[in-house]
C-alpha positions in Angstrom: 72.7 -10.3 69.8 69.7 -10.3 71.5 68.5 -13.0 73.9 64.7 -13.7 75.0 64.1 -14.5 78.7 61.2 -16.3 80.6 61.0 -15.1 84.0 57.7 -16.8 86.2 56.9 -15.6 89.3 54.7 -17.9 91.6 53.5 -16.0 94.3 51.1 -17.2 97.1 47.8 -15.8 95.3 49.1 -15.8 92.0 51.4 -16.6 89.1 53.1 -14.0 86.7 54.8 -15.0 83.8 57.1 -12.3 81.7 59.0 -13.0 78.3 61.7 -10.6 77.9 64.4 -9.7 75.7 67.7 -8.6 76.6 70.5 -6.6 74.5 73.9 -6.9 74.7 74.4 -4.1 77.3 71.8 -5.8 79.2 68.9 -3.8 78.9 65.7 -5.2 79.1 62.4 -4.9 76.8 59.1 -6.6 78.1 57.6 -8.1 75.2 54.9 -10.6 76.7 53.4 -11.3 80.2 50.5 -13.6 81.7 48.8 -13.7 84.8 46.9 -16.7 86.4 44.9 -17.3 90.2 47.3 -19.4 91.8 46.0 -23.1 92.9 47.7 -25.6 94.4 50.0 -23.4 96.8 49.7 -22.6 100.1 52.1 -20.0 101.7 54.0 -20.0 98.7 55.0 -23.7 99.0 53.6 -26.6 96.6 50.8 -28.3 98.0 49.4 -29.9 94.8 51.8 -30.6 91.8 49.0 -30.7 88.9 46.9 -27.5 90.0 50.4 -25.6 90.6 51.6 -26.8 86.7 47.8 -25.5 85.1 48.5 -22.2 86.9 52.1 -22.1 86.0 50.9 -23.1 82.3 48.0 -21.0 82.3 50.0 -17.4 83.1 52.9 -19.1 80.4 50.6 -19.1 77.5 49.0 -15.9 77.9 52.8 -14.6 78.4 54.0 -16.8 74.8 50.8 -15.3 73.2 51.3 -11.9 73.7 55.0 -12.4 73.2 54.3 -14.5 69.5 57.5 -16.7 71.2 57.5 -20.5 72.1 60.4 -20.2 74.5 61.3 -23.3 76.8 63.3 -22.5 79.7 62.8 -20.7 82.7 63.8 -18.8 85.5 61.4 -19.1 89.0 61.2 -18.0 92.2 61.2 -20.0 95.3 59.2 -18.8 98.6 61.1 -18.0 101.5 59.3 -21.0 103.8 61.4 -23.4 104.7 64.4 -21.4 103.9 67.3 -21.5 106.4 70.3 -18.8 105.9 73.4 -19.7 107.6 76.9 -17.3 107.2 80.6 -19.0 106.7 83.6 -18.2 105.4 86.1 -19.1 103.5 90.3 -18.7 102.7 92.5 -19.4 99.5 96.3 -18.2 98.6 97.0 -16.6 95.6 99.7 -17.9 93.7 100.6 -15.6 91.1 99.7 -12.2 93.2 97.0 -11.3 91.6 93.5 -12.3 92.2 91.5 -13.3 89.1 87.9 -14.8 88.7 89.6 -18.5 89.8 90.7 -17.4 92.8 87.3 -15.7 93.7 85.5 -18.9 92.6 87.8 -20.9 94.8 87.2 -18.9 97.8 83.6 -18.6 97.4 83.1 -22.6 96.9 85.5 -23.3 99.8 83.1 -21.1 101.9 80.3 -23.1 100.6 81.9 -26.4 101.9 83.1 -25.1 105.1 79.3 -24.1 105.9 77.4 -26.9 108.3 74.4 -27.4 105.8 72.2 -30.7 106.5 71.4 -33.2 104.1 68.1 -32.5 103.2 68.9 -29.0 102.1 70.2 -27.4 98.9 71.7 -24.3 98.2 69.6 -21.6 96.2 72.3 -19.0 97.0 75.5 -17.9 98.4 76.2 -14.4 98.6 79.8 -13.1 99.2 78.6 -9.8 101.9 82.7 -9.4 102.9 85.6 -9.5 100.7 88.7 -9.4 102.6 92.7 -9.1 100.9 95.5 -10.0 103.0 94.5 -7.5 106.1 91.9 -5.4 104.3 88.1 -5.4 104.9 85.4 -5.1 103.1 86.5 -4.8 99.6 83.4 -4.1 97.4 85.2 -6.3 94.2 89.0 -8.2 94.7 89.2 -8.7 90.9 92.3 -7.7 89.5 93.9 -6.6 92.9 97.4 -7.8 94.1 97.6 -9.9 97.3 98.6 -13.3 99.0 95.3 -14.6 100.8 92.1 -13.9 99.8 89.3 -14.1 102.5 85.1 -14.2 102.0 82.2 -14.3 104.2 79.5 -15.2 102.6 75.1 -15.7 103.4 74.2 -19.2 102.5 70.7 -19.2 101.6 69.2 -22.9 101.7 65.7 -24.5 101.2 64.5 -28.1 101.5 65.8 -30.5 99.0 61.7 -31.5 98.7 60.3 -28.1 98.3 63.0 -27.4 95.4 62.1 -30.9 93.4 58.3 -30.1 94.0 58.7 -26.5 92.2 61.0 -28.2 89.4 58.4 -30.8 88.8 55.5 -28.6 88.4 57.3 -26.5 86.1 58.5 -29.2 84.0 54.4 -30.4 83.8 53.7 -27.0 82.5 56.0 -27.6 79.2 59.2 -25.5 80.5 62.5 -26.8 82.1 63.9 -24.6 85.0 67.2 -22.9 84.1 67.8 -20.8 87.5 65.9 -20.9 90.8 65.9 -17.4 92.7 65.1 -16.5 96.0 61.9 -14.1 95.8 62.6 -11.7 98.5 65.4 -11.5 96.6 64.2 -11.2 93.5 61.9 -7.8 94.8 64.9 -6.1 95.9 66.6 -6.4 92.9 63.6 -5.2 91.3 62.9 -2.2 94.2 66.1 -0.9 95.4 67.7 2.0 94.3 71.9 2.7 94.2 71.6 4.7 97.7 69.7 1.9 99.4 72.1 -0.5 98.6 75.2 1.5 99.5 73.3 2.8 102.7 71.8 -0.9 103.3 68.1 -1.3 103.7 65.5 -3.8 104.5 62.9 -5.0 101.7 59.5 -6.2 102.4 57.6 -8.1 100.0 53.8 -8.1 101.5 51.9 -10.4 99.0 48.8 -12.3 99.6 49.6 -14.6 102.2 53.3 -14.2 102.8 55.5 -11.3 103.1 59.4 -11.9 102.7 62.2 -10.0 104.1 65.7 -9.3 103.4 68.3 -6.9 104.5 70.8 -5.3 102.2 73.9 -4.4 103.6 77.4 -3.8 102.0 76.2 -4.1 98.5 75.0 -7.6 98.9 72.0 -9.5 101.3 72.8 -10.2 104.9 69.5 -11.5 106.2 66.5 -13.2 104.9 62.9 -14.3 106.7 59.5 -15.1 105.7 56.3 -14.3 107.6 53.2 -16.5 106.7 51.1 -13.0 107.5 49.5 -11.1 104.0 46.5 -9.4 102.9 44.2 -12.0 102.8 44.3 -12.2 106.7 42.9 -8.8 106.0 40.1 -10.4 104.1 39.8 -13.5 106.4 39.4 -11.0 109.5 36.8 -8.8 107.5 34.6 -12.1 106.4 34.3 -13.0 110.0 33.9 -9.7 111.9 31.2 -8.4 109.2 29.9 -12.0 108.8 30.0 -11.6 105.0 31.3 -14.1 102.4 35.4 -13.6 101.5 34.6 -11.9 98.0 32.7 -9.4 99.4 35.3 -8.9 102.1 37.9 -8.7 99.8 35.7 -6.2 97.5 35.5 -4.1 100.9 39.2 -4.4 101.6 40.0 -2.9 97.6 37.3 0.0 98.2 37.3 1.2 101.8 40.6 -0.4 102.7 42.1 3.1 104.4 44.0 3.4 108.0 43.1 7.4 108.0 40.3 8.2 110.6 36.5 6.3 109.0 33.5 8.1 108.7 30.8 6.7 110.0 29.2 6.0 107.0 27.2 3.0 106.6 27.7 -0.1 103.6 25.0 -2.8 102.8 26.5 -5.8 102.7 25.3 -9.6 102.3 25.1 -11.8 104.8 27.1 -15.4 104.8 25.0 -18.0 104.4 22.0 -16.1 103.5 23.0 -14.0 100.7 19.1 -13.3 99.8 19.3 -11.0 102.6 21.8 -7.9 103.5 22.6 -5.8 107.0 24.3 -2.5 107.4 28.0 -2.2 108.5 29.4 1.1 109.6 32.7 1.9 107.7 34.3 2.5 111.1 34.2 -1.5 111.7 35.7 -1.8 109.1 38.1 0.8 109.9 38.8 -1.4 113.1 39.4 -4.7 112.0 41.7 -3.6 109.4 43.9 -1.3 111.5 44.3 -4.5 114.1 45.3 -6.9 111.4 47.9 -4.3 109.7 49.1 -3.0 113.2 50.0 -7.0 113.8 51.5 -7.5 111.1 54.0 -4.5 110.8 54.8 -5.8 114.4 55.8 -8.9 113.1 58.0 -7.4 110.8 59.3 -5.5 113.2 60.2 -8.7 115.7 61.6 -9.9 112.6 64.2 -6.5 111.9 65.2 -6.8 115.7 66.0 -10.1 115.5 68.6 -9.7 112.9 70.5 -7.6 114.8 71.8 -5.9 111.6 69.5 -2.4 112.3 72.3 0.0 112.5 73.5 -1.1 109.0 70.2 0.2 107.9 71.0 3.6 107.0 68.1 3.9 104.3 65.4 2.3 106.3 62.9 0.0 105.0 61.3 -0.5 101.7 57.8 -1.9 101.4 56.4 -3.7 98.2 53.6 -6.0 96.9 50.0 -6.1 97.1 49.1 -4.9 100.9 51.0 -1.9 100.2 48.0 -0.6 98.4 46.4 0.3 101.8 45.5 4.1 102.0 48.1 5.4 105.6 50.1 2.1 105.8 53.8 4.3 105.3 52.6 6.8 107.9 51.5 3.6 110.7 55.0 1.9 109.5 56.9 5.0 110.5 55.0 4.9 113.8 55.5 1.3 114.6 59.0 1.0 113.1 60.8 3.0 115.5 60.5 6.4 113.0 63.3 4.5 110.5 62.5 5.6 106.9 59.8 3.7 105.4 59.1 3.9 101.2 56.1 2.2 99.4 58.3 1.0 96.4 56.8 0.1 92.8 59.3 -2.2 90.4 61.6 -0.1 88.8 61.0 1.3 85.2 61.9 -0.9 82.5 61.6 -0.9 78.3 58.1 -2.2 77.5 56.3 -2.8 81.3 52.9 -3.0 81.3 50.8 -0.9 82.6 49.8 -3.8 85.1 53.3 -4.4 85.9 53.8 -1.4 87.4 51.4 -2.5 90.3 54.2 -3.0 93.8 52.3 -6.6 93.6 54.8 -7.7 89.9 58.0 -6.6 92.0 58.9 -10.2 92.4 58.3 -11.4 88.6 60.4 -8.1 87.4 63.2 -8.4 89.8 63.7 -11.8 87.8 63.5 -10.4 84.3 66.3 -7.6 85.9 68.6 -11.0 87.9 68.8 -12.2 84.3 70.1 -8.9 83.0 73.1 -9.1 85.3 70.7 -7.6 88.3 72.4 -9.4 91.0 75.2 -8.6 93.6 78.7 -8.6 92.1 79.5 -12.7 92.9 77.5 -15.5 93.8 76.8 -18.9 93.5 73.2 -19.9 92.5 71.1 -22.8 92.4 73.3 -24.5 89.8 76.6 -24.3 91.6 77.6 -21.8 89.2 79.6 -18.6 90.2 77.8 -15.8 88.3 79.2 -12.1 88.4 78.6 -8.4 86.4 81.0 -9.2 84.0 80.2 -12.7 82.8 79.8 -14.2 79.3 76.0 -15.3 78.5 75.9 -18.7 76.9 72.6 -19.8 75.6 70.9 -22.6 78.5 70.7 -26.3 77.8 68.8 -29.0 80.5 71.2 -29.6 82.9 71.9 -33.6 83.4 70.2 -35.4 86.2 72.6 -37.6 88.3 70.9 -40.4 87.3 71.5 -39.9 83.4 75.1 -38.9 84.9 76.1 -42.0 86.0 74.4 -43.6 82.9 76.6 -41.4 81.1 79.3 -42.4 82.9 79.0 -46.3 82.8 78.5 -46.0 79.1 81.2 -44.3 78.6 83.6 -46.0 80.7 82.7 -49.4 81.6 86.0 -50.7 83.0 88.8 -49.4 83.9 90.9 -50.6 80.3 88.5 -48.1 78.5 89.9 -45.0 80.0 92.2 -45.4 76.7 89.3 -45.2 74.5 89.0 -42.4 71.9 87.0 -38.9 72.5 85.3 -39.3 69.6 83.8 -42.3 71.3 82.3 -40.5 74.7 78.5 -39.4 74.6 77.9 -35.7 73.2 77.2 -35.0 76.9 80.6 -36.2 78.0 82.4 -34.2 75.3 80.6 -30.8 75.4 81.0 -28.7 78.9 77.9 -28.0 80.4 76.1 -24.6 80.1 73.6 -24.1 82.5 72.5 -20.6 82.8 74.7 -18.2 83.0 78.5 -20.2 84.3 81.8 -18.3 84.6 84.3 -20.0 82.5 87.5 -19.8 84.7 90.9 -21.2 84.2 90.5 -21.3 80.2 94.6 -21.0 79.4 94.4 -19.9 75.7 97.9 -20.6 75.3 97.9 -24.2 74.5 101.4 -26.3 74.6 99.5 -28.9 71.8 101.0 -26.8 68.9 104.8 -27.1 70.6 106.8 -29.9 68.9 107.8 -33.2 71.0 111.6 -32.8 72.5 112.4 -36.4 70.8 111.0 -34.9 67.3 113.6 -32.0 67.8 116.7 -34.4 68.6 115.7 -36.0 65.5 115.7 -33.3 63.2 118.9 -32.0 65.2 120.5 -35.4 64.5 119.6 -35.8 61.1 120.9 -32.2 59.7 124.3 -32.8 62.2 124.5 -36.2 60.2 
């Protein structure tokens, strides 16, 4: 049976939205997509709820008009800023010898509370990187095996409490509820990375607008995330004030002349800022100039940023590079240069039933990755946003609002409200109390399908005993 997705991408310059459907062997057809200018935003963080909710809305009904679909839950990305990552670890016995999906989610949640995270952070994800049975390392997926401890380390990704209710509210004003919440440097190397990278390990750049986020992926799962407030519209910024032209003709100069090979020297008529009744001649070698300083920066940055994880030698593919700035004519051959001569590829989302011929640009990598995370594109295990532990193998059950804590405890004090009513009947707890959550995609673990309910009571047997003896 088929199920339809909403994946929405809100980027630092813009928002994508994508409506997808997914088979049972989770392959993925694009059957709608919008794209809006991004307001309200700044460095991928919400700034102003109500312009962020028309952009969101605005790229949504483009997306459910193409798609003929009213569909009304969603699954976002989160900027990297004001992210912090932090690794733990975590240790369970295994009772019965043999290590099923409980023990993994036991294992993975203890490493979750043994981490140090402060109060005014969530969790968007935690992602197992090491399994580790009895005295073996590394073990790419424990399920099924035989042992007596089972260890994890895991990369806790965390973002502020604020930033994640300011992205659910503006959501939630553009007529969707969020179902899932996904990192989206994340998110781009789902949507980038080929088998080899990931067995090799490889960093991904996402190099948007005015952000670029990092990750490493190492041992089939992330090991490092950062986020650099530097993008192409630096580019543009730079451009505007060296050739003293407004920003849309900069940017215009950036799309046609934007090249890092050697300039001619050429000359451009452009218009002046704050006179644009008059123009003056630029050489393209300006040009040239400016925007070789700003990229050489900024692949410097992201070069600081690759040091400082300290996880280069686990880097075996090199570096992938995606999103809008990739477009510059030369900028794999300077990365090479700058990047200690590691492998550098300019990376495009990966092919997919149905993508548009604009989502093919390296700028959708973000919005496709999603449409790919909900097809079971993720690493093997991890806990998302929701608390949930989702792997390869799980069942899909269809989304519902999750319940606030405050309806909760509303919940709660209806249902029970003293302590003589725990003898109540089920039939008398809220539909919310009797029916088990099912946000996104949850693992359901510890189900015991053989039931003792249908076994007769000891006294009944004596009885009959006693009666046929008699």
């Amino acid at each position: 049976m088929k199920r339809t997705v909403l994946a929405i991408d809100i980027g630092s310059t813009k928002v994508c939205a994508i409506i997808a459907e997914i088979d049972n062997d989770n392959s993925a057809q694009i059957i709608g997509a919008g794209i809006s200018k991004a307001q309200g935003l700044r460095k991928g963080s919400i700034t102003n709820i109500e312009l962020a909710s028309k952009s969101i809305k605005a790229a949504l009904n483009d997306a459910r008009r193409v798609a003929g679909t009213d569909i009304k839950s969603a699954i976002v990305t989160i900027s990297g800023a004001y992210t912090k990552s932090i690794n733990s670890s975590g240790i369970v016995n295994v009772p019965n010898r043999e290590i099923t999906l409980k023990e993994i989610n036991r294992v993975m949640h203890t490493s979750l509370y043994n981490a140090n995270i402060p109060n005014e952070f969530e969790v968007l994800h935690a992602l197992p990187y090491n399994f580790k049975v009895d005295d073996q390392d590394f073990i790419e997926d424990p399920l099924g095996m035989n042992a007596a401890r089972l260890e994890v380390e895991t990369h806790i990704i965390t973002t502020q409490k604020s930033n994640l209710n300011n992205l659910r509210k503006a959501v939630k004003a553009a007529g969707v509820d969020v179902e899932s919440i996904v990192l989206s440097g994340y998110a781009s190397a789902i949507a980038v990375l080929n088998l080899d990278e990931k067995e090799l390990g490889a960093a991904v750049v996402d190099m948007g607008g005015n952000t670029s986020n990092i990750v490493i992926h190492a041992g089939h799962a992330i090991r490092y995330n950062d986020f650099l407030g530097v993008g192409s519209n630096h580019i543009t910024n730079d451009l505007s004030m060296a050739l003293h032209t407004p920003l849309q003709t900069a940017d215009n100069v950036k799309m046609n002349y934007g090249s890092l090979y050697t300039p001619s020297n050429d000359l451009i008529e452009l218009p002046v800022i704050g006179d644009e009744t008059s123009t003056h001649e630029v050489s393209l070698e300006v040009v040239h100039n400016v925007i070789y300083a700003r990229v050489e920066e900024t692949l410097m940055i992201i070069a600081q940023s690759i040091e400082k994880s300290g996880l280069k030698e686990h880097m075996g593919a090199g570096i992938v590079l995606t999103g809008g700035f990739t477009k510059i004519e030369g900028l794999r051959e300077l990365a090479v240069a700058i990047l200690d001569n590691m492998p550098v590829r300019l990376a495009k989302p990966s092919d997919m039933g149905g993508l548009f011929d604009t989502l093919r640009d390296p700028s959708y990598s973000g919005a496709v990755g999603l449409i790919k995370y909900s097809a079971g594109g993720y690493t093997p295990y991890e806990i998302d946003v929701n608390k949930k532990m989702r792997h390869a193998g799980e069942e899909v059950l269809p989304y519902e609002t999750p319940i606030m804590e405050e309806e909760l405890e509303n919940l709660e004090s209806t249902a029970f409200p003293s302590s003589s009513a725990s003898t109540q009947s089920k039939n008398n707890v809220p539909k919310h109390e009797s029916k088990p959550s099912t946000d996104t995609t949850m693992v359901k673990i510890g189900s015991n399908p053989n039931s003792k309910n249908d076994e007769p009571n000891p006294i009944s047997k004596f009885w009959n005993w006693a009666t046929q003896l008699f």
